[in-house]
C-alpha positions in Angstrom: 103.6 103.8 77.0 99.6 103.8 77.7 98.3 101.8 80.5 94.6 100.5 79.9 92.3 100.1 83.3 93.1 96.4 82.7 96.9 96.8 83.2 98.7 96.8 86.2 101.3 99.9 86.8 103.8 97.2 88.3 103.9 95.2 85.0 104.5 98.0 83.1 108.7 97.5 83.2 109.1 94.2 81.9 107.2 95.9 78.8 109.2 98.5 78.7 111.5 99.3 75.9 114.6 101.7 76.7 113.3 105.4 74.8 113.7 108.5 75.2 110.4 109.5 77.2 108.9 112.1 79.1 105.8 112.2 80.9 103.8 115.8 81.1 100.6 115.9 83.5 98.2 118.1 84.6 97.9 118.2 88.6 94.0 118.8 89.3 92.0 115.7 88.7 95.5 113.8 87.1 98.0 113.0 90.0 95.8 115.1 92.5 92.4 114.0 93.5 90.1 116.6 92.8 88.5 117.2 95.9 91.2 116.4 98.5 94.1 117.3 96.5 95.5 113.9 97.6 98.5 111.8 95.4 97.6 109.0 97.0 96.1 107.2 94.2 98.6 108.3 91.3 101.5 106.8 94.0 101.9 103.8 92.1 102.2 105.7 87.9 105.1 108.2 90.2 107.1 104.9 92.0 107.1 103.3 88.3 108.3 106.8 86.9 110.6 106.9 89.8 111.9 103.4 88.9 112.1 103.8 85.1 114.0 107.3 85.3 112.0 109.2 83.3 111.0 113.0 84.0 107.9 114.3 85.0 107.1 117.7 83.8 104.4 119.1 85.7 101.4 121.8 84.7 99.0 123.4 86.2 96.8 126.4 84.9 97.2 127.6 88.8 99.0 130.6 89.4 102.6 130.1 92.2 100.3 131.8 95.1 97.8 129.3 94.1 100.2 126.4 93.9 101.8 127.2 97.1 
């Protein structure tokens, strides 16, 4: 499932058809802002994820200590 700029995250389960997803995503300039490492604007692609049941598989190029 691919959400344009012109979609709204909220809408996105009444579209949904039942699969079997996963969702893989970087962490630095993805679901962290770049500069204040802040989720805030991703909050409303992890609810929906949340709310749909599907896993989120994280990556980072970071090393643990980095991560930390």
């Amino acid at each position: 499932m691919r959400l344009n700029a012109e979609q709204r995250v909220d809408a996105a389960p009444e579209n949904f058809e039942r699969e079997r997803w996963i969702v893989v995503s970087d962490l630095d300039g993805s679901l962290l802002d770049h500069y204040s490492y802040s989720s805030e604007d991703a909050r409303p692609a992890l609810d929906l994820l949340r709310q749909l049941d599907l896993p989120l598989i994280l990556n980072t190029s970071k090393t643990l200590r980095e991560s930390g």
